[in-house]
GUBA-251069 format. One record per residue (C-alpha): x, y, z; residue in one letter. Coordinates in Angstrom, 3 decimals, padded with zeros to 6 digits. Each point is the difference from the previous one (the first is absolute). Example, Ala and Ser with C-alpha at 12.3 -4.5 7.8 and 13.67 -1.06 7.14 Angstrom:
residues 2
{x: 012.300, y: -004.500, z: 007.800, res: a}
{x: 001.370, y: 003.440, z: -000.660, res: s}
end
This chain:
residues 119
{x: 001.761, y: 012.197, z: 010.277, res: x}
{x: 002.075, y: 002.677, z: -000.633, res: x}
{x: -000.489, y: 004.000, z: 000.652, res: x}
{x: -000.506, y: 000.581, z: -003.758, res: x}
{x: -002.723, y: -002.665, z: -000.558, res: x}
{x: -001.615, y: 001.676, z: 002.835, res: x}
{x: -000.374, y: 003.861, z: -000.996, res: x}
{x: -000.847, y: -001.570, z: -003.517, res: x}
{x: -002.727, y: -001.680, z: 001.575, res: x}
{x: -001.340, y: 002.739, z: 002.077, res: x}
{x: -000.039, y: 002.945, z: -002.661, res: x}
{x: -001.668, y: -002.202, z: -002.281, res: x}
{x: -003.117, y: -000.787, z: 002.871, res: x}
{x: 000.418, y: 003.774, z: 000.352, res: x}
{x: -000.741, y: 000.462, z: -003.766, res: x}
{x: -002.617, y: -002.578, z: -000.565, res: x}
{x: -001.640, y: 000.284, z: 003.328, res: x}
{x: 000.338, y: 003.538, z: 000.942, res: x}
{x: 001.916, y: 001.060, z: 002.879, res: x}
{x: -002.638, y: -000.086, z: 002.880, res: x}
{x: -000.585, y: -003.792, z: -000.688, res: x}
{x: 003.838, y: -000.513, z: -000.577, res: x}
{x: 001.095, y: 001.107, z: 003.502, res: x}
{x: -002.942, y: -001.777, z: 001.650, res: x}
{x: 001.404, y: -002.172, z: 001.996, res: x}
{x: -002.979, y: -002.041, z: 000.843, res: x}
{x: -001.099, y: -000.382, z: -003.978, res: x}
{x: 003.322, y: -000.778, z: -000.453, res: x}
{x: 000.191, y: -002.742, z: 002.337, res: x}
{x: -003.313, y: -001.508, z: -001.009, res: x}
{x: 001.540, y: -000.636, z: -004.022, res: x}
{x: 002.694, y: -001.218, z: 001.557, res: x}
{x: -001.752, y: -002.702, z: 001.564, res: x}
{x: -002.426, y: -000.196, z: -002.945, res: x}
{x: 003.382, y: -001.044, z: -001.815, res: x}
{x: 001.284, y: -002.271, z: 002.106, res: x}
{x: -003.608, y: -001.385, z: 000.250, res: x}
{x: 000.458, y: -000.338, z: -003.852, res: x}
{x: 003.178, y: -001.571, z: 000.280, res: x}
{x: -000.414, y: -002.343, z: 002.717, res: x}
{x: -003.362, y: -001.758, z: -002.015, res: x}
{x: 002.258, y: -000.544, z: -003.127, res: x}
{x: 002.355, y: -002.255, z: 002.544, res: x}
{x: -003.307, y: -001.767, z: 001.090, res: x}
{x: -000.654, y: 001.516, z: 003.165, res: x}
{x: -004.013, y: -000.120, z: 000.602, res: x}
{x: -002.068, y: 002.343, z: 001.481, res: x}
{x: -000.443, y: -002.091, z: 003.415, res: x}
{x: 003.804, y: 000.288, z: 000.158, res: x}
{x: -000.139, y: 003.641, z: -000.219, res: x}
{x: -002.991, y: 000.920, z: 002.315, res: x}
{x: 001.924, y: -001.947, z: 002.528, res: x}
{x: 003.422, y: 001.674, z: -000.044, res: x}
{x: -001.957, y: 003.350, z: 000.174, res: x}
{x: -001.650, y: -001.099, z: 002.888, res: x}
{x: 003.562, y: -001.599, z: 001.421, res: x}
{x: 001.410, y: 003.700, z: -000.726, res: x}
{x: -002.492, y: 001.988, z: 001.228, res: x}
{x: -000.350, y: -002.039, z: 003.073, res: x}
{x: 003.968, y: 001.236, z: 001.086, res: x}
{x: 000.899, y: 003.698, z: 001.069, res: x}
{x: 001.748, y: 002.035, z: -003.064, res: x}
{x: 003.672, y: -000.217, z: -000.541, res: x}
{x: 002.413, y: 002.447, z: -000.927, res: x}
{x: -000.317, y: 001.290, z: -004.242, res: x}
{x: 003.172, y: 000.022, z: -000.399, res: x}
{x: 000.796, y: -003.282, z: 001.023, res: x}
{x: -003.179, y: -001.114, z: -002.014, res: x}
{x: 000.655, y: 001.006, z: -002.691, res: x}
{x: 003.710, y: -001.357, z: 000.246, res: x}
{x: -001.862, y: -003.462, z: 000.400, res: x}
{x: -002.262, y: 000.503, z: -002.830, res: x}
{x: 002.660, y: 000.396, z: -002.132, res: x}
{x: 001.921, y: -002.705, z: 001.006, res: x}
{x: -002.648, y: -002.198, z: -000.064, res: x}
{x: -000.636, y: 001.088, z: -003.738, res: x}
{x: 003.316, y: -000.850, z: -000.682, res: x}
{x: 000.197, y: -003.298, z: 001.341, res: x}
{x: -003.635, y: -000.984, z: -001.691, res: x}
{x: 001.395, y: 001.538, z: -003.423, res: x}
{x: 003.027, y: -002.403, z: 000.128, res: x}
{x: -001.694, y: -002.773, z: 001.140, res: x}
{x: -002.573, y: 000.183, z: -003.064, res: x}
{x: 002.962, y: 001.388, z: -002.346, res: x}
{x: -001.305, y: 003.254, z: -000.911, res: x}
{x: 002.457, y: 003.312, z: 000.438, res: x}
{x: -002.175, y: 002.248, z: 002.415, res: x}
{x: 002.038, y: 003.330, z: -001.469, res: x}
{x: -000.492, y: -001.116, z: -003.582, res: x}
{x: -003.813, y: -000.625, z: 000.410, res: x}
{x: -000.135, y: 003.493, z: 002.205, res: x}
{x: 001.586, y: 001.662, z: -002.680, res: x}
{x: -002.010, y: -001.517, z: -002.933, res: x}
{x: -003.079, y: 000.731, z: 001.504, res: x}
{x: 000.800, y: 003.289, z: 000.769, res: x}
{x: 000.804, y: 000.833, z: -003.894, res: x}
{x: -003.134, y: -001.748, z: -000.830, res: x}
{x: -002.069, y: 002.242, z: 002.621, res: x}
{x: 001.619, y: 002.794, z: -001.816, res: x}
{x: -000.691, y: -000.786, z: -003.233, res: x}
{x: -003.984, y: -000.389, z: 000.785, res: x}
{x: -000.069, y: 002.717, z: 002.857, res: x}
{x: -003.620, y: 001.487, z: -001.364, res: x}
{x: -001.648, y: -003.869, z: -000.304, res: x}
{x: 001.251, y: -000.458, z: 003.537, res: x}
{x: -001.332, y: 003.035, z: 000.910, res: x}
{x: -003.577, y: -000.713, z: -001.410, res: x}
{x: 000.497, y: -003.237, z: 001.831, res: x}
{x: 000.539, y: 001.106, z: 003.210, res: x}
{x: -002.488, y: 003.099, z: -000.232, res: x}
{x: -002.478, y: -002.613, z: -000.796, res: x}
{x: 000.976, y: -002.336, z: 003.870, res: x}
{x: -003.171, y: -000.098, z: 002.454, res: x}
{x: 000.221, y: 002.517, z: 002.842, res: x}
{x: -000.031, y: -002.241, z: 002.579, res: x}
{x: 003.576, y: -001.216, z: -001.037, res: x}
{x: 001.469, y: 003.351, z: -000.083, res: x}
{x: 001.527, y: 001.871, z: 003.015, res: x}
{x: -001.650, y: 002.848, z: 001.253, res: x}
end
């Protein structure tokens, strides 16, 4: 992912989802896993699968961020080639669609339940 992609991507959450929610870390990490949630049912993963990784993560001591999310990327990477997608491209796309329907998105996510938003 490059630098560019990445301010792109974080003044448009800062535009459709106001800056307070934007530079919430902790809503900010919980779409991120929603997404990758998403993503990993569309390769078949069940929900079994998943409740037992979280409990396999949650059952170790933290690691570093930085070297976290150095793995998450790299892991995207190496999933994205394997099932022949181009992770930038699809970043990229996405992001141009999100900006193209920032108020539906909006309405969308003023409309999540509570108890899956960060406080």
């Amino acid at each position: 992912m490059n630098l560019q992609f990445q301010q792109d991507a974080f003044r448009w959450a800062c535009l459709c989802f106001g800056d307070d929610s934007a530079r919430n870390a902790k809503e900010r990490t919980m779409r991120f896993i929603e997404e990758a949630l998403e993503f990993a049912q569309t390769t078949g993963l069940t929900r079994d699968d998943a409740l037992a990784l979280v409990e396999h993560v949650f059952s170790r001591t933290p690691g570093r961020i930085g070297q976290e999310l150095g793995g998450t990327m790299t892991t995207l990477a190496v999933l994205s080639q394997l099932i022949g997608y181009d992770a930038e491209y699809c970043g990229r796309f996405e992001l141009d669609r999100n900006i193209a329907n920032t108020e539906s998105i909006r309405a969308k996510w003023l409309k999540k339940p509570e108890e899956i938003k960060a406080k």
